[in-house]
C-alpha positions as YAML, in Angstrom:
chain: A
units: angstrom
residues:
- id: 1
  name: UNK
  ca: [-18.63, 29.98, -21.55]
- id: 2
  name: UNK
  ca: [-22.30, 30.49, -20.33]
- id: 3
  name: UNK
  ca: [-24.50, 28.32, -21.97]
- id: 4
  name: UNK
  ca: [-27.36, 29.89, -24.69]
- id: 5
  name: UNK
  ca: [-30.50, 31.38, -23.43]
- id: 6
  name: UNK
  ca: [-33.63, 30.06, -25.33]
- id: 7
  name: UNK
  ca: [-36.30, 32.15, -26.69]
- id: 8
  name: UNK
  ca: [-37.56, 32.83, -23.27]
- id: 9
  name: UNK
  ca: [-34.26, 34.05, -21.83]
- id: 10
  name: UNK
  ca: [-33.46, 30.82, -20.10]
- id: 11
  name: UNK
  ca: [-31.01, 28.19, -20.91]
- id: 12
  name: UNK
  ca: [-32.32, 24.96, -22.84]
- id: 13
  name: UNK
  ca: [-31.47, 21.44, -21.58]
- id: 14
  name: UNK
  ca: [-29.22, 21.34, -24.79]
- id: 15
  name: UNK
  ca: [-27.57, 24.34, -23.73]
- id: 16
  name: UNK
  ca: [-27.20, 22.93, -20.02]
- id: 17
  name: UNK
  ca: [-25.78, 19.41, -21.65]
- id: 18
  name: UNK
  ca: [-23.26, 21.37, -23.55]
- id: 19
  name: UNK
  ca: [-22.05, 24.09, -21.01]
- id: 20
  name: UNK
  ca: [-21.63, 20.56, -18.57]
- id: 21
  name: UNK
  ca: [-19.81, 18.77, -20.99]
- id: 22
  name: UNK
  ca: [-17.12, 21.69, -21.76]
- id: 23
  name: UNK
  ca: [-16.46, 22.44, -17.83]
- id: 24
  name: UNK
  ca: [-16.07, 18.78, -16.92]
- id: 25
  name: UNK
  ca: [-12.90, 16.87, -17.31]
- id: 26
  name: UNK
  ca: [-11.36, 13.67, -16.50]
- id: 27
  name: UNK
  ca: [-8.81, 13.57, -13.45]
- id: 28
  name: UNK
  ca: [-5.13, 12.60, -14.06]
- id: 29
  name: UNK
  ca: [-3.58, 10.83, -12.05]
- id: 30
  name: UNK
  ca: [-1.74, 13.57, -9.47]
- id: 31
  name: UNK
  ca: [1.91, 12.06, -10.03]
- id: 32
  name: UNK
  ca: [1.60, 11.89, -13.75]
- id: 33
  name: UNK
  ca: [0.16, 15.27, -14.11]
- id: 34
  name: UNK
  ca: [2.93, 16.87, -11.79]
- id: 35
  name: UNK
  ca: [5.89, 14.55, -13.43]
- id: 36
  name: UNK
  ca: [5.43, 16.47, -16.54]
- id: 37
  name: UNK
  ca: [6.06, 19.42, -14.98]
- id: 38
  name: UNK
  ca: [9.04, 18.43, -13.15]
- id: 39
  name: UNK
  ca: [10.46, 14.62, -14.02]
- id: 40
  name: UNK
  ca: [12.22, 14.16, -10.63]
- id: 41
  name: UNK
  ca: [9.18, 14.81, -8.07]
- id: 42
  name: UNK
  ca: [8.32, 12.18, -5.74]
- id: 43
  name: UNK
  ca: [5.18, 10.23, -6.52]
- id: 44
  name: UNK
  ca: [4.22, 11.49, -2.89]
- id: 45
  name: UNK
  ca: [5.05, 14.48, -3.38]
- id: 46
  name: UNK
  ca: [2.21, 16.13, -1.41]
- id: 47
  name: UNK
  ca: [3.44, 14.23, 1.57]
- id: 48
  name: UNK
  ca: [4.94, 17.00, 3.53]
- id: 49
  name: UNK
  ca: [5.55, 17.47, 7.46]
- id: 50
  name: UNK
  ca: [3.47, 20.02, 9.43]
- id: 51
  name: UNK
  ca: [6.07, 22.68, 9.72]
- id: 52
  name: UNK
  ca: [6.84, 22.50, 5.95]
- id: 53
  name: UNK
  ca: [3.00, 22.61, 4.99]
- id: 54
  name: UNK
  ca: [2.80, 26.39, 7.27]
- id: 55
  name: UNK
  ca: [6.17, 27.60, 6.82]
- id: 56
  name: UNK
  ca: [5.05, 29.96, 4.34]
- id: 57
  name: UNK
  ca: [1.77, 31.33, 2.57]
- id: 58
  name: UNK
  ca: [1.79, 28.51, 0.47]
- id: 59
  name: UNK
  ca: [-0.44, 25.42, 1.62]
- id: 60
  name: UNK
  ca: [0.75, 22.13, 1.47]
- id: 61
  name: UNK
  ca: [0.01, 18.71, 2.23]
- id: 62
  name: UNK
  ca: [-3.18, 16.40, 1.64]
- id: 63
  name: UNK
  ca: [-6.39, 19.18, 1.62]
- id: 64
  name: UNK
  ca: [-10.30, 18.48, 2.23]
- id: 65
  name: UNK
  ca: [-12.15, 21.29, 1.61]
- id: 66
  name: UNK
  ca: [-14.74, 20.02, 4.45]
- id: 67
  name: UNK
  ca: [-18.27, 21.09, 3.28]
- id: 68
  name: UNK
  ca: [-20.94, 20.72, 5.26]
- id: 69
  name: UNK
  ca: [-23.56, 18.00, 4.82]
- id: 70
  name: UNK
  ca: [-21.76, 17.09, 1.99]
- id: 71
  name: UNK
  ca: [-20.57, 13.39, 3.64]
- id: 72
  name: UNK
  ca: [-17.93, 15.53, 4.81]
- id: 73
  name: UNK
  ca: [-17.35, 13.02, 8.02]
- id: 74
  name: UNK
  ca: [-16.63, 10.50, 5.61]
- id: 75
  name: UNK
  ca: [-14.18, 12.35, 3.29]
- id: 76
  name: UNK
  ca: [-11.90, 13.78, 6.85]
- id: 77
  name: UNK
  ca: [-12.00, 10.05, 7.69]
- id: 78
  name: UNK
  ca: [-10.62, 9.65, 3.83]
- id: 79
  name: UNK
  ca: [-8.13, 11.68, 4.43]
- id: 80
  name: UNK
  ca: [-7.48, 10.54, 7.91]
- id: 81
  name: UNK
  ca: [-7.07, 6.85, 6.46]
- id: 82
  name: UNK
  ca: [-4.82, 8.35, 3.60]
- id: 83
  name: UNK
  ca: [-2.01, 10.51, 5.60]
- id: 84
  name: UNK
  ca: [-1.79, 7.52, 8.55]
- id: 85
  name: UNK
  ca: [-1.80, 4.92, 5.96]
- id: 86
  name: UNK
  ca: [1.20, 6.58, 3.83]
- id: 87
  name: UNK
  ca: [2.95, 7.60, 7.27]
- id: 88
  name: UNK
  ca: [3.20, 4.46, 8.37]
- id: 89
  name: UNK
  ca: [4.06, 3.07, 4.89]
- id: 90
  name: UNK
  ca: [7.11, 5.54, 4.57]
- id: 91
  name: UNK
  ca: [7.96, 5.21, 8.29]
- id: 92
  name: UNK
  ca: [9.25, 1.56, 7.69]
- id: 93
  name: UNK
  ca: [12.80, 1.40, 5.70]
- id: 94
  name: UNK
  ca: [13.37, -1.07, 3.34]
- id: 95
  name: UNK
  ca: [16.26, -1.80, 0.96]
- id: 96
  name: UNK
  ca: [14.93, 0.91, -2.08]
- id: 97
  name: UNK
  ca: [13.24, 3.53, 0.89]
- id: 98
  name: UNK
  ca: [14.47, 5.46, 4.20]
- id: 99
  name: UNK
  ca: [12.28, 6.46, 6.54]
- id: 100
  name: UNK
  ca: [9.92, 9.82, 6.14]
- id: 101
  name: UNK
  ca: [12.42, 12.09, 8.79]
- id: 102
  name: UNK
  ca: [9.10, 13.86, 9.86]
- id: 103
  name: UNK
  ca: [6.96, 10.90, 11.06]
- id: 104
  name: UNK
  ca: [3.75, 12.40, 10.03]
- id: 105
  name: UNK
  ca: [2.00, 14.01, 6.27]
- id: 106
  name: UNK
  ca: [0.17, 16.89, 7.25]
- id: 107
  name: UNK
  ca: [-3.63, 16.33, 6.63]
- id: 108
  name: UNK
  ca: [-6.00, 19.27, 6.82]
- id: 109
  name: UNK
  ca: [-9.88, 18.57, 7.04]
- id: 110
  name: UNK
  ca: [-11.99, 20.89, 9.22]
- id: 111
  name: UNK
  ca: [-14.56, 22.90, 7.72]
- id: 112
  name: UNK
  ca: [-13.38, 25.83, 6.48]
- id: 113
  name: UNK
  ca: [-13.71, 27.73, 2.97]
- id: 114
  name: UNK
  ca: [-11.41, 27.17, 0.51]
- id: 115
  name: UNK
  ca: [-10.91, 31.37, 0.17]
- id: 116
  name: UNK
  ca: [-11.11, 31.41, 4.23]
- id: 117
  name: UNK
  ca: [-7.97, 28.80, 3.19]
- id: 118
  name: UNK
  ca: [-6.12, 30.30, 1.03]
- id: 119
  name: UNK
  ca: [-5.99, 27.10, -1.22]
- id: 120
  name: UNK
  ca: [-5.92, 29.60, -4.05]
- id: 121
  name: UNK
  ca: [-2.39, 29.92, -3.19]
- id: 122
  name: UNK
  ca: [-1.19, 26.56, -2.68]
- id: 123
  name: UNK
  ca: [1.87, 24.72, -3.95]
- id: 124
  name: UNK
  ca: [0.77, 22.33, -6.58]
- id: 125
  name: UNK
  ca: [3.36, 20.22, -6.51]
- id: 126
  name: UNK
  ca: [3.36, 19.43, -2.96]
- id: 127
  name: UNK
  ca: [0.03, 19.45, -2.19]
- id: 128
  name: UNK
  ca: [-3.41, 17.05, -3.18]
- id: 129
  name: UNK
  ca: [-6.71, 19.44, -3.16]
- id: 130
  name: UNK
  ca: [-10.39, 17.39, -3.20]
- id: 131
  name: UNK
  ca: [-13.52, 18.12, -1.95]
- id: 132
  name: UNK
  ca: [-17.13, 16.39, -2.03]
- id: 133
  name: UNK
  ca: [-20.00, 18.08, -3.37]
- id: 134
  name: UNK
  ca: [-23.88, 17.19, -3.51]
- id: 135
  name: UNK
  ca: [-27.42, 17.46, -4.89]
- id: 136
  name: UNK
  ca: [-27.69, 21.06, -3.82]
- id: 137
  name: UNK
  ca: [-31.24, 20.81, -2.76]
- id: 138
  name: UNK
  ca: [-30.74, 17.58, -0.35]
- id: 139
  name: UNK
  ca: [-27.73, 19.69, 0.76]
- id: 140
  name: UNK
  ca: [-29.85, 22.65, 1.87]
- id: 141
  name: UNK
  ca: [-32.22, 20.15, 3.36]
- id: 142
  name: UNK
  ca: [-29.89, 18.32, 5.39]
- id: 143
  name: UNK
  ca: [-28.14, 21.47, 6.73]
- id: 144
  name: UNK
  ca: [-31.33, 22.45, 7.55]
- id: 145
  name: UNK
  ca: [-32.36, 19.54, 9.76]
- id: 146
  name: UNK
  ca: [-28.84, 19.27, 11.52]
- id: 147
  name: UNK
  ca: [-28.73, 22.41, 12.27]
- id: 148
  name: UNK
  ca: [-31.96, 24.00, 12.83]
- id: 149
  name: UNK
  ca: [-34.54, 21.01, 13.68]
- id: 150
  name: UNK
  ca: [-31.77, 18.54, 15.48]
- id: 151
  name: UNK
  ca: [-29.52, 20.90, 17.11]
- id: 152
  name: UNK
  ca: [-31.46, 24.35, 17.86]
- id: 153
  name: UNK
  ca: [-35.09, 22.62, 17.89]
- id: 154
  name: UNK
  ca: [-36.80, 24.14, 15.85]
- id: 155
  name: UNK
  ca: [-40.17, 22.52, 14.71]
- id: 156
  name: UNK
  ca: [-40.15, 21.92, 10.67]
- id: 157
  name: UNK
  ca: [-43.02, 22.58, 8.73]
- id: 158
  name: UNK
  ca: [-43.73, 22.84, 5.00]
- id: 159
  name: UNK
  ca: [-43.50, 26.57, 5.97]
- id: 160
  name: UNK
  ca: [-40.48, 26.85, 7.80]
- id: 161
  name: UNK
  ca: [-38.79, 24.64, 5.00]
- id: 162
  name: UNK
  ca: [-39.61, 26.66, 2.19]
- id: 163
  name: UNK
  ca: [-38.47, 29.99, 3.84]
- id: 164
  name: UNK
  ca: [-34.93, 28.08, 4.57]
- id: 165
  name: UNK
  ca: [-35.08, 26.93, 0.78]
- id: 166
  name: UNK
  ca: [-36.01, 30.98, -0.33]
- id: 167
  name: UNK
  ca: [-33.68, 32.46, 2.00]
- id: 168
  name: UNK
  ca: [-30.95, 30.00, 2.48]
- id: 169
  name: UNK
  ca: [-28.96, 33.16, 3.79]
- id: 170
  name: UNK
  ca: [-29.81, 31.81, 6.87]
- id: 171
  name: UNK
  ca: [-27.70, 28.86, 6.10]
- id: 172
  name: UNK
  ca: [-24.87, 31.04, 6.32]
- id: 173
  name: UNK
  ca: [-23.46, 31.41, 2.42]
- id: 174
  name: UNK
  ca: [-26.87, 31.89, 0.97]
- id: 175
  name: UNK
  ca: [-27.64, 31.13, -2.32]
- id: 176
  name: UNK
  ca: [-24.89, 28.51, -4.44]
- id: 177
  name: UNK
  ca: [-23.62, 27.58, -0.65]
- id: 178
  name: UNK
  ca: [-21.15, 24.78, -2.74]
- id: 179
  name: UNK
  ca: [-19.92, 27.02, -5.04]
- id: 180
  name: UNK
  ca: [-19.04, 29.64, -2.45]
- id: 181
  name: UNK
  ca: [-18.01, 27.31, -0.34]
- id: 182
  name: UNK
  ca: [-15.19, 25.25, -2.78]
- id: 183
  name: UNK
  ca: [-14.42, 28.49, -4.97]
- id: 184
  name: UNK
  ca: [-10.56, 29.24, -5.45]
- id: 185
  name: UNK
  ca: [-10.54, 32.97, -6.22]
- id: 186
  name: UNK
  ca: [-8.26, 34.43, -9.07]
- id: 187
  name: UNK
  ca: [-7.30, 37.31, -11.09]
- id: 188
  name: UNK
  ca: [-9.22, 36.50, -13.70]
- id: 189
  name: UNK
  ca: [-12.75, 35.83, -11.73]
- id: 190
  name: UNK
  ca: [-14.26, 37.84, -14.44]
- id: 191
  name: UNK
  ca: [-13.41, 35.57, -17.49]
- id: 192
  name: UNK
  ca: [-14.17, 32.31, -15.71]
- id: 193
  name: UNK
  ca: [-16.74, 30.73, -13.84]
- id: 194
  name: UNK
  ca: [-16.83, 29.34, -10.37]
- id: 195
  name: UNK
  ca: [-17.45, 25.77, -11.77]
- id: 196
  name: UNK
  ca: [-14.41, 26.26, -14.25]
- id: 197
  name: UNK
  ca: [-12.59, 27.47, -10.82]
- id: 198
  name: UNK
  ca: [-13.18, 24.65, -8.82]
- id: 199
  name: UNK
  ca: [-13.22, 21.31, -11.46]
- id: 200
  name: UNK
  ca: [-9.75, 22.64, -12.81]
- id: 201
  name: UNK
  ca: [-8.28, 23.55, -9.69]
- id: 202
  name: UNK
  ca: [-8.87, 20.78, -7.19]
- id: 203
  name: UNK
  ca: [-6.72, 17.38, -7.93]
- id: 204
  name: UNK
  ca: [-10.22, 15.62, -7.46]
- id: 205
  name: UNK
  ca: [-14.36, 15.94, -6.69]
- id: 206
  name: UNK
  ca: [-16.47, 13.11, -5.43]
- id: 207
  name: UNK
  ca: [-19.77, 12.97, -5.53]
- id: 208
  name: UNK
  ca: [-21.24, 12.17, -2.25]
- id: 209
  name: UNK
  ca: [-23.99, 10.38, -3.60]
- id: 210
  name: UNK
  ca: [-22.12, 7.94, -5.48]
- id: 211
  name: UNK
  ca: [-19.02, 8.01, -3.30]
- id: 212
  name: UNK
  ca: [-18.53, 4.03, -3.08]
- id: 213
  name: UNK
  ca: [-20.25, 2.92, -6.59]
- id: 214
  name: UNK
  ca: [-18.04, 5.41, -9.05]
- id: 215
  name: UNK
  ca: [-14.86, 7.26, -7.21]
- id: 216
  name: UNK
  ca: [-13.84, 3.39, -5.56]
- id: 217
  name: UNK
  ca: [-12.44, 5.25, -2.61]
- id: 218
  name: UNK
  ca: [-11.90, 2.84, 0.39]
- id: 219
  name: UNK
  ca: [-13.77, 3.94, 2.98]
- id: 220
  name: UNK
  ca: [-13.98, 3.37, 6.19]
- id: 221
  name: UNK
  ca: [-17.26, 2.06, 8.00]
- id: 222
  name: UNK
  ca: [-18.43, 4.74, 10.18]
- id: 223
  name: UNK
  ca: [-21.70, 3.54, 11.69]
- id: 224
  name: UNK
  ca: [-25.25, 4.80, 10.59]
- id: 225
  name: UNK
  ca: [-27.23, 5.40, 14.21]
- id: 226
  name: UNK
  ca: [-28.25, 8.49, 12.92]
- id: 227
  name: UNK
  ca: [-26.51, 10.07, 15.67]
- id: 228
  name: UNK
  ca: [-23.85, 12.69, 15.52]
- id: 229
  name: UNK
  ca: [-21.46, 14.06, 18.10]
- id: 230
  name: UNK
  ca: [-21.24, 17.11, 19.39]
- id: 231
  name: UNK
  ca: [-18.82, 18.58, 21.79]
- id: 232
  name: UNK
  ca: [-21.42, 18.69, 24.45]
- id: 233
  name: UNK
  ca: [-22.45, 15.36, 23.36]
- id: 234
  name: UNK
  ca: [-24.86, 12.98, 21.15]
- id: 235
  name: UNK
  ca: [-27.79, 14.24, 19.24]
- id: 236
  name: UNK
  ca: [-30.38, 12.48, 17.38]
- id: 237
  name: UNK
  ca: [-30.57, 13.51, 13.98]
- id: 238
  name: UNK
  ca: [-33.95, 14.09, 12.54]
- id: 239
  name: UNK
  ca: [-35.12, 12.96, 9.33]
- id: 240
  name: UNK
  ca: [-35.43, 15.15, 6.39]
- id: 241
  name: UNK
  ca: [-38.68, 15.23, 4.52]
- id: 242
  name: UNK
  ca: [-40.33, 17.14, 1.81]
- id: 243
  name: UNK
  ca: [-44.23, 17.65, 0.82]
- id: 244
  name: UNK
  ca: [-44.82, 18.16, -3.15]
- id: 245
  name: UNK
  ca: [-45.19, 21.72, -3.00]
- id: 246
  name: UNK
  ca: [-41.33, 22.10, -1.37]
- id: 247
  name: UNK
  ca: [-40.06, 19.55, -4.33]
- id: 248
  name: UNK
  ca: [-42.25, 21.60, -6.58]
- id: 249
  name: UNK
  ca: [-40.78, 24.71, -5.58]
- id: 250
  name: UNK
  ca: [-37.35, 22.90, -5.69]
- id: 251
  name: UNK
  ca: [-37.69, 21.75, -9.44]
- id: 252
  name: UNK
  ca: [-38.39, 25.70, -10.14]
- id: 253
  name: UNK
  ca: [-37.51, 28.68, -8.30]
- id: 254
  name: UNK
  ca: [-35.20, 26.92, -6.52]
- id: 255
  name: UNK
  ca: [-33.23, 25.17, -9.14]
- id: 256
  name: UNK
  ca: [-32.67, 28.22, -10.97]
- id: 257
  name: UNK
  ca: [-31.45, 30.41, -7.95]
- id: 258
  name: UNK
  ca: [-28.85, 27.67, -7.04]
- id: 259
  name: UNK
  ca: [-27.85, 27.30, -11.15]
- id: 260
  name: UNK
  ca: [-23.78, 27.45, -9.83]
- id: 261
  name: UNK
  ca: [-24.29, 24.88, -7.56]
- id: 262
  name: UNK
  ca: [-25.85, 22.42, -10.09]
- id: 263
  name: UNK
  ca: [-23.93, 23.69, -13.11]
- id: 264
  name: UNK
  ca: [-20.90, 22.17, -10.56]
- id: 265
  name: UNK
  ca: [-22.54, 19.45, -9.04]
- id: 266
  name: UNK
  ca: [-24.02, 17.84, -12.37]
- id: 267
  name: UNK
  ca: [-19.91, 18.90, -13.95]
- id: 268
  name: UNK
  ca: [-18.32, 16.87, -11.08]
- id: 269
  name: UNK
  ca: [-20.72, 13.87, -12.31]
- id: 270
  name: UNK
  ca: [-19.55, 14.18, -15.64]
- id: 271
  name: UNK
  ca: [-16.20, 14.99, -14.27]
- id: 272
  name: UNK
  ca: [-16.01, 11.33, -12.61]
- id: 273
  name: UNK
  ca: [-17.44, 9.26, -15.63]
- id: 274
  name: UNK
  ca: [-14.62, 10.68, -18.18]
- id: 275
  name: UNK
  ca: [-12.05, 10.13, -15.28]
- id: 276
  name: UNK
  ca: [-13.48, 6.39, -15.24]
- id: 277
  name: UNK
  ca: [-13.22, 6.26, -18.80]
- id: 278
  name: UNK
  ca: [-9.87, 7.71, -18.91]
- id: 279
  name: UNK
  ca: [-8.33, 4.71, -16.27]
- id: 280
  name: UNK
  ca: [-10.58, 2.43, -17.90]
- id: 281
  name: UNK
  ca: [-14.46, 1.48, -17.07]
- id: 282
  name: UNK
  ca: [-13.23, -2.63, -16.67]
- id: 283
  name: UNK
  ca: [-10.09, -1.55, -14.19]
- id: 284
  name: UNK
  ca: [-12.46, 0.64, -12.19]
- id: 285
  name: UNK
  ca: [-15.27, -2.21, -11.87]
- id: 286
  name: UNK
  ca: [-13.04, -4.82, -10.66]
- id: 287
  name: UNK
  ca: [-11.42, -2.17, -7.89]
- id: 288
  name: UNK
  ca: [-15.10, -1.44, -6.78]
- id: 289
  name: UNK
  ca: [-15.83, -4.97, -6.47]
- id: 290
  name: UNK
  ca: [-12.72, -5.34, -4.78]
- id: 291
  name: UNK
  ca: [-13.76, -2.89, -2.48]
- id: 292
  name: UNK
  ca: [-16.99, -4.30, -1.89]
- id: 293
  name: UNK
  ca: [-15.63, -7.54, -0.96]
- id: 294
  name: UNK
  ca: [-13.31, -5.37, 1.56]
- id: 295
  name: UNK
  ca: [-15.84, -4.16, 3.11]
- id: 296
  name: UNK
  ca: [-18.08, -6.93, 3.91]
- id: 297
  name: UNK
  ca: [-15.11, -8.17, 5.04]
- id: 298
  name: UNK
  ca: [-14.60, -5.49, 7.11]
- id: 299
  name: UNK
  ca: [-18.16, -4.65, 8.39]
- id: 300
  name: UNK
  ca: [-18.05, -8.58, 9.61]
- id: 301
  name: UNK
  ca: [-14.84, -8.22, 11.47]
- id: 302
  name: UNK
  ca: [-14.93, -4.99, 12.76]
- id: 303
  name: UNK
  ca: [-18.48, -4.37, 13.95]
- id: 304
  name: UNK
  ca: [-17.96, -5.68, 17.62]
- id: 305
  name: UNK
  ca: [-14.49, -3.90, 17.68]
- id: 306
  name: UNK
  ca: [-15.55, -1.07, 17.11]
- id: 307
  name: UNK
  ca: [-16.99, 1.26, 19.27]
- id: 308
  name: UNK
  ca: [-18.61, 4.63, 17.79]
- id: 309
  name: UNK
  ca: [-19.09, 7.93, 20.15]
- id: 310
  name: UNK
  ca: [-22.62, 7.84, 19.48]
- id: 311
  name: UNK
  ca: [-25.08, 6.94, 20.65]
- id: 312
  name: UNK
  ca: [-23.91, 6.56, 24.33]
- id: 313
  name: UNK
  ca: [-24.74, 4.07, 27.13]
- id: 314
  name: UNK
  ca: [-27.81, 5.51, 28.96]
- id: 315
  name: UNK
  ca: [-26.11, 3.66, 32.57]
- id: 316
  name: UNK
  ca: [-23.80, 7.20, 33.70]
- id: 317
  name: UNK
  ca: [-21.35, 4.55, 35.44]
- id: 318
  name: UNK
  ca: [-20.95, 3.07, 31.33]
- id: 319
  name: UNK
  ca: [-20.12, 6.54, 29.72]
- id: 320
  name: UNK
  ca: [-16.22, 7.00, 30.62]
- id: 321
  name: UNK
  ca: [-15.28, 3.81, 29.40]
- id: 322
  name: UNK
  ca: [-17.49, 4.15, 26.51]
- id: 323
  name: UNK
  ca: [-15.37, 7.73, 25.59]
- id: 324
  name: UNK
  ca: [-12.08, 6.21, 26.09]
- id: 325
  name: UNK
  ca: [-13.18, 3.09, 24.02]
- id: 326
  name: UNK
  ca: [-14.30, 5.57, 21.40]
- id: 327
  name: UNK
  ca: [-11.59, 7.57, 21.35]
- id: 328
  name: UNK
  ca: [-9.20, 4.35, 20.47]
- id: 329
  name: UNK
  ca: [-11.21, 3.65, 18.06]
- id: 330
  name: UNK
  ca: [-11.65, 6.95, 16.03]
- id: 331
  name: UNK
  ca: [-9.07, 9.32, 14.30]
- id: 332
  name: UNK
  ca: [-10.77, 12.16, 16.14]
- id: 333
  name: UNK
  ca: [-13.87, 12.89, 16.49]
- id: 334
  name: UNK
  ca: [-16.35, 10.24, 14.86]
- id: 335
  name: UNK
  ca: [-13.98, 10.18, 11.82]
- id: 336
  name: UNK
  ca: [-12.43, 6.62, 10.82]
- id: 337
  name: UNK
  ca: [-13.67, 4.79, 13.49]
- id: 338
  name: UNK
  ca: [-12.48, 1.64, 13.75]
- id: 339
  name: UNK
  ca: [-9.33, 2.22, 11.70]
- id: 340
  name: UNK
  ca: [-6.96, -0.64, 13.70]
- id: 341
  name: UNK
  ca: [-9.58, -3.47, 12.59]
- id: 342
  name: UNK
  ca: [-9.50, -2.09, 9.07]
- id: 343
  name: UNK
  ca: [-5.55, -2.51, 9.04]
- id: 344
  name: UNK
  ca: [-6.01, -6.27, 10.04]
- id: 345
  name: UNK
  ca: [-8.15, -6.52, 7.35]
- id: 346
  name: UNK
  ca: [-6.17, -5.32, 4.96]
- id: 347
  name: UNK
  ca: [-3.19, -6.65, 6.63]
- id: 348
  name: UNK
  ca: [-4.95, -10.31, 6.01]
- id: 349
  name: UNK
  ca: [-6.05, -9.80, 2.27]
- id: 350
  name: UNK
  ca: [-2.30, -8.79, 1.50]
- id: 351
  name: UNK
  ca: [-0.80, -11.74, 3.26]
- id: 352
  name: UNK
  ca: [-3.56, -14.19, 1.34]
- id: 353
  name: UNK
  ca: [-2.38, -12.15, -2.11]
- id: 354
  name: UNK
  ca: [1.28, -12.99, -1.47]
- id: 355
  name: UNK
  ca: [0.74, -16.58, -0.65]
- id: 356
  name: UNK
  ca: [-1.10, -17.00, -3.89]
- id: 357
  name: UNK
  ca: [1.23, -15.29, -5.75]
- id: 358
  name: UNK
  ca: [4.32, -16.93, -4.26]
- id: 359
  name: UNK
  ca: [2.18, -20.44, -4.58]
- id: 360
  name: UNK
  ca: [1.31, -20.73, -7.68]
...
């Protein structure tokens, strides 16, 4: 449903508040939703080996829909952490549980759009879909100074900003860049709307600017150098900044050329406080707090044994070691780093749980 123009032909904030409210929902939780379908499915369900997730033209298997500058290092080490945390779990037989034959759930989290995908097509019932989305204009932004200013050099100005921010085209997707991005095509593109596409058919959207305070994902500590990696190396990522005729232009012209993307972005919010409501606002408070306390924890232990791919030693006799180090301590990439300390911690919380438990 598209919400009401107003007398002058655009929508109202009422209308907005409305059309948000009706294409948001709350999350259920993926083994609940699925056991109603079919009572004897695994609650891993989605846990599948790499030759059953591309045996056919049905994907499988736990799916990030990578967008970029959209923390989208920080959801593939998400789903990194998830698939070698739940291998390992399965991989070790106990009384009720055999091992997982296939060793390994197949994880897929390189950027990539979800029609490029074919996630359209995938099997419901063995597979998890999520994706992180963002304030569109911060996203342009971002992309922007990654890509153009860090990476190709080019020298920002309140000019050169502004033409990105017109013709985003040169961003690659244009225009709604999330929304094209995430979009799961169907029959019926022509009764629904991208937003009702995407919220409905993904098992879950974070918001990357609230991704620790309200989805109470653990995540991993990857570092903040403002570096990023590159295959040919390190580069120094430059800040992002804005002069009040680019945010003026942003609260206008630009706001209303990207309505998709913030019709989504501003559903996903909503989408996250029902889901928060629907598990309960007092369960979800003491998790994140539990978190929190995890990852000071964490950040206190792990620090020194970590060692993140950027920035590199500037001595050239340093930098093998350095990549080797950093390559134990990563997933791939610069995703998860540091993903053996985090065990340990959790390893030592769960052995201090069970003693109190068994103690008192």
């Amino acid at each position: 449903m598209n919400a009401s123009p107003s007398s002058n032909g655009n929508p109202t904030a009422t209308d907005m508040s409305m059309e948000i409210e009706q294409k948001s929902r709350a999350y259920p939780i993926w083994i609940n939703k699925r056991r109603a379908i079919d009572s004897k499915i695994s609650p891993y369900g989605w846990c599948v080996s790499e030759d059953l997730a591309t045996n056919d033209e049905s994907p499988k298997g736990l799916l990030f829909v990578k967008v970029h500058k959209c923390s989208s290092s920080t959801g593939a080490g998400v789903t990194l952490r998830i698939q070698d945390g739940l291998s390992k779990r399965l991989n070790q037989p106990n009384q009720n549980q055999t091992a997982l034959a296939h060793g390994t759930c197949f994880a897929h989290y390189d950027h990539a759009t979800a029609r490029k995908l074919g996630f359209e097509k995938r099997n419901p019932s063995q597979s998890f879909l999520w994706s992180i989305v963002r304030e569109p204009a911060q996203r342009t932004l971002s992309h922007y100074f990654y890509f153009g200013v860090s990476r190709r050099n080019d020298t920002a100005t309140e000019d050169s900003i502004l033409s990105v921010l017109k013709n985003p085209r040169k961003l690659w997707l244009g225009q709604n860049f999330q929304s094209k991005y995430l979009d799961l095509p169907s029959q019926n593109e022509q009764s629904s709307s991208s937003t009702e596409r995407i919220i409905n058919g993904y098992d879950f959207l974070g918001v990357s600017e609230h991704s620790f305070d309200r989805c109470g994902n653990l995540l991993l500590l990857a570092g903040g150098y403002g570096i990023a990696l590159r295959k040919k190396g390190c580069v120094k990522i430059e800040k992002k900044w804005t002069t009040p005729k680019i945010d003026e232009y942003i609260l206008g012209d630009y706001q209303k050329a990207n309505k998709d993307d913030y019709l989504l972005y501003n559903a996903a919010q909503r989408s996250l406080d029902k889901t928060i409501d629907a598990l309960g606002r007092k369960r979800v408070e003491e998790n994140v707090e539990l978190l929190r306390s995890l990852q000071q924890q964490n950040d206190e232990q792990c620090a020194s044994k970590t060692t993140m791919p950027c920035p590199q030693p500037e001595d050239e006799s340093m930098k093998k070691e350095h990549k080797r180090l950093a390559k134990e301590s990563c997933y791939k990439d610069d995703f998860g780093c540091g993903h053996a300390c985090t065990d340990e911690v959790l390893a030592d919380y769960a052995a201090k749980e069970w003693t109190s438990i068994t103690s008192s």
